[in-house]
C-alpha positions as CSV (number, residue, x, y, z in Angstrom):
1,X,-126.5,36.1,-97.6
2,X,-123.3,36.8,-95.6
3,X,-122.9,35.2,-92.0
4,X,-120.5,34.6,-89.1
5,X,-118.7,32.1,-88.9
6,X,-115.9,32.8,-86.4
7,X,-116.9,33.9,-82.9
8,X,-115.3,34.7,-79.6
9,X,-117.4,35.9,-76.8
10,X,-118.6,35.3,-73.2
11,X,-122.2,33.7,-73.3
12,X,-123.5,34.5,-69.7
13,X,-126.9,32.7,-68.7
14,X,-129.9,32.9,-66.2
15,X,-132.8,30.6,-65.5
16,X,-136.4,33.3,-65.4
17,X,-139.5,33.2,-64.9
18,X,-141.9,34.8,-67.4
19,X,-142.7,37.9,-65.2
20,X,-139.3,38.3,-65.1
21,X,-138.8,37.8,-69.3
22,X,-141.3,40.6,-69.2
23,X,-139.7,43.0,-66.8
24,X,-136.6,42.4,-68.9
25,X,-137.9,43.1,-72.2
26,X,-139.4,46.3,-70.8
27,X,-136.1,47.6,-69.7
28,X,-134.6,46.4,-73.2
29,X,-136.8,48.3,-75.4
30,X,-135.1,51.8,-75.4
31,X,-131.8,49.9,-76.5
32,X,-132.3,46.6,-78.1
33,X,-134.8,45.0,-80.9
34,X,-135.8,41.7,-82.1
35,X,-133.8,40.1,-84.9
36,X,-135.4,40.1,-88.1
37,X,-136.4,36.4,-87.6
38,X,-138.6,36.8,-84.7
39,X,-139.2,34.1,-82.7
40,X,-137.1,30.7,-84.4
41,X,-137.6,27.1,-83.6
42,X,-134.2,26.0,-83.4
43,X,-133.0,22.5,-83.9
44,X,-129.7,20.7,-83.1
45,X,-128.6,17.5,-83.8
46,X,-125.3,17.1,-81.3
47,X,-122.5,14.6,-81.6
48,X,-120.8,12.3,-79.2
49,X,-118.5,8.8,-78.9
50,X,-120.8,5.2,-77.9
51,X,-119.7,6.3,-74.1
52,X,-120.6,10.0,-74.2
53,X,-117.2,11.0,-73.7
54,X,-117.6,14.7,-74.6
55,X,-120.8,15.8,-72.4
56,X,-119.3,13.6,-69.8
57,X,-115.9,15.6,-69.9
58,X,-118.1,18.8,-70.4
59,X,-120.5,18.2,-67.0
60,X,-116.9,17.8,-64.8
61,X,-116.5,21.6,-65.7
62,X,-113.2,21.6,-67.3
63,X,-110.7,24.4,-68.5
64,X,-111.4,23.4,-71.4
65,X,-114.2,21.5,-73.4
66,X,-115.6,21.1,-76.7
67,X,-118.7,20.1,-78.8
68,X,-119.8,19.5,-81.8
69,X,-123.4,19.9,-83.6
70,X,-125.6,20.4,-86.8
71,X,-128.4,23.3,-86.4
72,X,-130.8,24.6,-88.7
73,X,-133.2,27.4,-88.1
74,X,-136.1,25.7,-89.6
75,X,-137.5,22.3,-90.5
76,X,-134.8,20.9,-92.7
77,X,-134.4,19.4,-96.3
78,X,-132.1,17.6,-98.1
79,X,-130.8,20.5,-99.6
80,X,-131.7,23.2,-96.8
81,X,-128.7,25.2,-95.6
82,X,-127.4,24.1,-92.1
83,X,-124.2,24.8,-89.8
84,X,-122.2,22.8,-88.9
85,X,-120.5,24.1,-85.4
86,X,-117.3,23.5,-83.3
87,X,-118.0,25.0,-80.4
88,X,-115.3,25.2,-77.3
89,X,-115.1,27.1,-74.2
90,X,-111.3,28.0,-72.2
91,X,-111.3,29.9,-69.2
92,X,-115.2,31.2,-69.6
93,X,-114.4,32.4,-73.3
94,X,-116.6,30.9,-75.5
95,X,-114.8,29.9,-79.4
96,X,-117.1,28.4,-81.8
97,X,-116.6,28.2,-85.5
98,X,-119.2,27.4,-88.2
99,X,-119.8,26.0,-91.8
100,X,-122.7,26.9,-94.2
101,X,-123.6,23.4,-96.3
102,X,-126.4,21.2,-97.2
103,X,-128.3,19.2,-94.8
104,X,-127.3,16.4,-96.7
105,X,-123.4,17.5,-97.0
106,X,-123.3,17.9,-93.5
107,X,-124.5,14.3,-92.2
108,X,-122.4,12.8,-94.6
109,X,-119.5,14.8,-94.1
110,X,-119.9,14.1,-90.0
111,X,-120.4,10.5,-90.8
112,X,-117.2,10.0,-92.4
113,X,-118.8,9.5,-96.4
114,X,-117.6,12.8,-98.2
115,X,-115.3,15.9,-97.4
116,X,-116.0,19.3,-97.9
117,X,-115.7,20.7,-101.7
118,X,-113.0,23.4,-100.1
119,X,-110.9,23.0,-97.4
120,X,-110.7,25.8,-95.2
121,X,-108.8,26.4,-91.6
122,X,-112.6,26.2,-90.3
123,X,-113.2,22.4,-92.1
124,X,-109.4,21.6,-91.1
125,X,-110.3,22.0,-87.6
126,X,-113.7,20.3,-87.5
127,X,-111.7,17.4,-89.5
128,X,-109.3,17.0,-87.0
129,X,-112.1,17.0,-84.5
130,X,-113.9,13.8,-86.2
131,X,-110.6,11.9,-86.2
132,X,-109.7,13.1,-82.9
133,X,-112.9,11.2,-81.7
134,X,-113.2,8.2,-84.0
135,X,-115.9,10.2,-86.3
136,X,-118.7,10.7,-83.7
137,X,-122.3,9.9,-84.3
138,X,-125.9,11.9,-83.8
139,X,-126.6,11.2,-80.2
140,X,-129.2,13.9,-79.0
141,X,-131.7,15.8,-81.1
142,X,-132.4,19.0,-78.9
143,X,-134.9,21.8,-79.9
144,X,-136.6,25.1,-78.3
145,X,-138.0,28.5,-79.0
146,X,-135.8,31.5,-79.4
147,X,-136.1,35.2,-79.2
148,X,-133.1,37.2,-80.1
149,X,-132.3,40.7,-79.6
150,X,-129.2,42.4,-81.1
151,X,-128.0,45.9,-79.1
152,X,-129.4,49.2,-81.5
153,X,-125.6,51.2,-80.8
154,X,-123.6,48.7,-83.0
155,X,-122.0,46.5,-80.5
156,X,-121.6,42.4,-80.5
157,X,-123.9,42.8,-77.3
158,X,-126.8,39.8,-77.8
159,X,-129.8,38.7,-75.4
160,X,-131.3,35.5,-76.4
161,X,-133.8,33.9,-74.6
162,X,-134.6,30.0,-75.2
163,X,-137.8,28.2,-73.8
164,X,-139.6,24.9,-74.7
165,X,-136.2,23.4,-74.8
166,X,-137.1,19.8,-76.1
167,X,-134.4,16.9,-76.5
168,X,-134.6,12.8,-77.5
169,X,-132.5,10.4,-78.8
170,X,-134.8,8.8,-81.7
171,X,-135.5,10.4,-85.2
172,X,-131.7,11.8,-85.1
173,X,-132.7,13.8,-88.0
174,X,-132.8,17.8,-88.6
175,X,-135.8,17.0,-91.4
176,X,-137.7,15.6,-88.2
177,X,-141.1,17.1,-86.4
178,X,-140.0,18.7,-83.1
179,X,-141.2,17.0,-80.1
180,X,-139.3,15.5,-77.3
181,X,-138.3,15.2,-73.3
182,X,-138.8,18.9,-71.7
183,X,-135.9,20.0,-70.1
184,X,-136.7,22.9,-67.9
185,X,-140.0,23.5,-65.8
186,X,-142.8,24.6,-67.7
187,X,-143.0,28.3,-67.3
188,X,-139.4,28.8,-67.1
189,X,-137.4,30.6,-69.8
190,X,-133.8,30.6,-70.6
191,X,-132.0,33.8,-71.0
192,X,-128.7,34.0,-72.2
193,X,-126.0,37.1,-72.9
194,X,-123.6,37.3,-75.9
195,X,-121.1,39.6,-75.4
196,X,-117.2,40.2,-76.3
197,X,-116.7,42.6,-73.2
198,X,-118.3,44.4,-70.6
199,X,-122.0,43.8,-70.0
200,X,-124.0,47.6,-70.6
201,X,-124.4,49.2,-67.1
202,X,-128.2,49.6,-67.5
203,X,-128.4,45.4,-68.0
204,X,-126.6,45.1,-64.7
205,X,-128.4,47.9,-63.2
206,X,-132.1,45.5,-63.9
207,X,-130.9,42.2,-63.2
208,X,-129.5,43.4,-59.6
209,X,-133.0,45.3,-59.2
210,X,-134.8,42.2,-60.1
211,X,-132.4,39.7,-58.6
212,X,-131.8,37.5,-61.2
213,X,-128.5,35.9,-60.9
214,X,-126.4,34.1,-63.4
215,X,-127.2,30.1,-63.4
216,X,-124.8,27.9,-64.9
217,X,-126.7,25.6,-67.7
218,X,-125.8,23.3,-70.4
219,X,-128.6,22.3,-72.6
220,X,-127.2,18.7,-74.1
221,X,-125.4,18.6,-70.5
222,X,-129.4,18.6,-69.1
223,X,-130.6,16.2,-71.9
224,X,-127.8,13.9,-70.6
225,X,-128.8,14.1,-67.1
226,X,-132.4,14.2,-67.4
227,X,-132.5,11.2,-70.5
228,X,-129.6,9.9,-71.5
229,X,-128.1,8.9,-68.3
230,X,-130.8,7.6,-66.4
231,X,-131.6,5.0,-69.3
232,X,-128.2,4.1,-69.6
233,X,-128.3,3.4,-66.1
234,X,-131.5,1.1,-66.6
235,X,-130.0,-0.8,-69.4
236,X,-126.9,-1.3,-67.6
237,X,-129.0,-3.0,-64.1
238,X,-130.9,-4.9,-67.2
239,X,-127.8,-6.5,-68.0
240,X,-126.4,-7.0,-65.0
241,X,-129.3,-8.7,-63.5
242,X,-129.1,-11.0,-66.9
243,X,-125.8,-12.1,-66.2
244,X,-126.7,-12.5,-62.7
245,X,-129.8,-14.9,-63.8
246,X,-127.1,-17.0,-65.9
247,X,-124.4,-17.7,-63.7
């Protein structure tokens, strides 16, 4: 089955509540329909250096930043088709590019053991990437729940919205059960909008009726708030009280 694998877009997001979901999807219905997956568990194995250079760089809200990740749609196998992603954002524009493979080409591919059977500009880029940063490692294993709706008149125009967004840092493995670390309140839904241009008028006509305004959210930028940092932190006063206790 064909796919994308080059995309350019603006990816606008907002933090709702349920009702609000529902007002949304009411408003939706004369001009947008659910994908033909319905609603997807989505996981996401993302990449990083041993100091979390990349989400660090990324939370500073840069010009420019990048990422890199495996997702697959479903529970994974060995031989289960996956993407491998190089996602980067310049000025609000969003640029990511994306491989078809393997689970198992992928992780090996990332982890420096194999290269992909054809290079392409796409695996040129996500080459230079792993070399760029000293071939990263698995770091975060984020999940959640999607709808997606694509726009009925033709257009790139996307709605997505995300909730039980779940992220840890054991079982680093796309083949893994979900389960995890919430990372927004329960009850809360994240909704996000795809789009190459203009938003329609009758989108921005229902958000400014229901007042939902645009948030600014970064899922593995939360995970390393809400998980990663804060036990980073408590190994670092571990150690520093050790060395304390031994001088």
């Amino acid at each position: 089955m064909p796919f994308k694998t080059i995309f350019k877009r603006y990816e606008l997001k907002y933090m709702l509540t349920k009702e609000q979901k529902e007002k949304l999807l009411q408003a939706m219905a004369p001009y947008m329909k659910l994908d033909k997956y319905g609603r997807t568990t989505i996981r996401n194995l993302y990449y990083d250096t041993d100091s979390y250079l990349l989400i660090r760089r990324s939370i500073e809200k840069p010009v420019y930043k990048e990422k890199l990740r495996i997702r697959s749609y479903s529970k994974a196998t060995d031989d289960s088709t996956v993407f491998v992603e190089l996602k980067k954002k310049y000025k609000h524009v969003v640029y990511k590019r994306r491989m078809a493979m393997t689970n198992n080409d992928a992780t090996k591919w990332l982890s420096g053991e194999c290269k992909p059977e054809k290079s392409t500009q796409i695996s040129d880029e996500i080459e230079y990437f792993i070399k760029l940063y000293k071939e990263p490692h698995p770091t975060v294993f984020l999940s959640y729940e999607r709808e997606a709706y694509y726009s009925e008149d033709g257009t790139d125009f996307r709605v997505t919205f995300d909730d039980t967004i779940l992220c840890r840092q054991s079982d680093l493995s796309l083949t893994a059960d979900v389960y995890g670390t919430p990372i927004i309140p329960d009850g809360k839904v994240l909704m996000e909008i795809k789009c190459s241009g203009g938003v329609p008028l009758w989108m921005t006509a229902v958000l400014s009726r229901e007042k939902i305004y645009k948030t600014s959210f970064s899922k593995y930028g939360t995970a390393y708030k809400t998980l990663i940092f804060p036990q980073n932190n408590k190994i670092n006063s571990y150690n520093m009280l050790e060395v304390t206790k031994n001088a």
